[in-house]
N, C-alpha and C positions, 0 to 999 in steps of 0.2 A: 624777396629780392627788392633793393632798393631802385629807384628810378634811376639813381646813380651806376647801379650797376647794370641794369637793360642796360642804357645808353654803350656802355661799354660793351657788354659782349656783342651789340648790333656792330658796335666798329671795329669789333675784331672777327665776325662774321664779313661786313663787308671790306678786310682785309686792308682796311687805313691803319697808317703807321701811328700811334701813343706817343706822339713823342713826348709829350709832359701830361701830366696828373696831378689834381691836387683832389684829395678825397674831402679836405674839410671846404673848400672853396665848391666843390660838385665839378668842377672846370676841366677841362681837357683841350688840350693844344694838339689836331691831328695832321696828318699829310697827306697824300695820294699820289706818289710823282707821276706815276700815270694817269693820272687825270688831271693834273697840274695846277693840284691843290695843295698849298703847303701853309701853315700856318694857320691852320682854317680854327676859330675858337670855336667850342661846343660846352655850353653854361649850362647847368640845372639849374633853376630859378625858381623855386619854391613849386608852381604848377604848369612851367613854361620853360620849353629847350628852346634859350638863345642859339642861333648860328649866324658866327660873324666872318666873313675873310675881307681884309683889306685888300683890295684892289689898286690903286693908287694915290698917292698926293696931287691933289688939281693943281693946273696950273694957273698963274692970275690970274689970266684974262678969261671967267668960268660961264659967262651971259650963254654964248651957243653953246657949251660942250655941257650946260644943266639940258637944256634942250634936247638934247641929241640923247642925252642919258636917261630924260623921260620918255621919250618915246621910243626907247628901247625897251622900256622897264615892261611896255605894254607887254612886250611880247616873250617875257621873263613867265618860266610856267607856275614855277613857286623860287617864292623868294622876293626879293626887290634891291633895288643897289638904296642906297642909301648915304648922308652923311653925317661925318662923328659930329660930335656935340659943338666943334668949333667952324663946321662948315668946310674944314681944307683938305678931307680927306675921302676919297669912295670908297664906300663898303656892298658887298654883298651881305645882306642879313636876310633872316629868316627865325618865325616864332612857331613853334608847333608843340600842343598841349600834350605834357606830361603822361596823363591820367590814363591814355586812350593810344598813348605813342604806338606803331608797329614798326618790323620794320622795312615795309615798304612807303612807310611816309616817310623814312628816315631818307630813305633811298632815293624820292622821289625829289628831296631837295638837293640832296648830294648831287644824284644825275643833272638837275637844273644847273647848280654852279658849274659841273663838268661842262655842258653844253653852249653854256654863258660863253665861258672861256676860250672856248673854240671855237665857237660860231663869231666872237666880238672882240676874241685876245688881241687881232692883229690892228684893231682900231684902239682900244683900250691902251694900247702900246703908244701908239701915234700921239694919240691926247697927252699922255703923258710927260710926251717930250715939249708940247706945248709951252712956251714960257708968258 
C-alpha cells in the first residue's frame, strides 16, 4: 500500500468528505462540515504529509493581528497558523512524516484544527472583517 493510499483510507476512516483527488499529484482536497473544516489540503510530499486550511485573507493593517496570531499559535497543540508565500493570507498548516504516519497522529492534527476553529472561530471572524 502506497502512502498515498494510507492517507486515504485514514480519511475515510475518520469519515472526511474526498471532495477532490488527484493520484498523480498525491493531493486531496477534504471537508468535515461538522467540524467546520472545508477545503482543508492534504499533500503527499515525497516523505512529508503537507496539511494546509486557509483560514483567511488579512487585513492591512496586520502589526497587532500578527501578534495576536502568535501568541495564539503558543497554544495550538499541533499544527501552527502560518502565512502563504505573499504574506496576505492565514493558514493553518501542519507537517507529519510519512514513514511512521498513524492514524492517531492524523487525527491529532485534525482534532487540533477542529479545536482551533472553535475555540478562536469567533475572533478569527472579527479579524477578518478588519480593513
Amino acid at each position: 500500500m502506497t502512502d498515498f493510499e494510507k492517507v486515504r483510507d485514514y480519511l475515510i476512516e475518520l469519515e472526511y468528505t474526498i471532495v477532490h483527488e488527484n493520484p498523480e499529484e498525491e493531493l486531496f482536497v477534504v471537508e468535515n462540515e461538522e467540524a467546520g473544516i472545508n477545503n482543508l489540503i492534504i499533500d503527499c510530499e515525497e516523505d512529508i504529509l503537507v496539511i494546509e486550511q486557509l483560514i483567511m485573507e488579512l487585513p492591512e493593517n496586520k502589526g497587532d493581528v500578527y501578534k495576536e496570531l502568535l501568541i495564539k499559535n503558543r497554544e495550538i497543540v499541533h499544527g501552527a497558523f502560518a502565512l502563504d508565500e505573499h504574506g496576505e493570507k492565514l493558514i493553518f498548516r501542519d507537517t507529519l512524516q510519512l514513514e511512521n504516519l498513524d492514524l492517531n497522529e492524523l487525527l491529532g492534527t485534525l482534532n487540533s484544527l477542529e479545536l482551533l476553529l472553535s475555540e478562536f472561530g469567533t475572533r478569527l471572524i472579527e479579524i477578518s472583517k478588519l480593513k
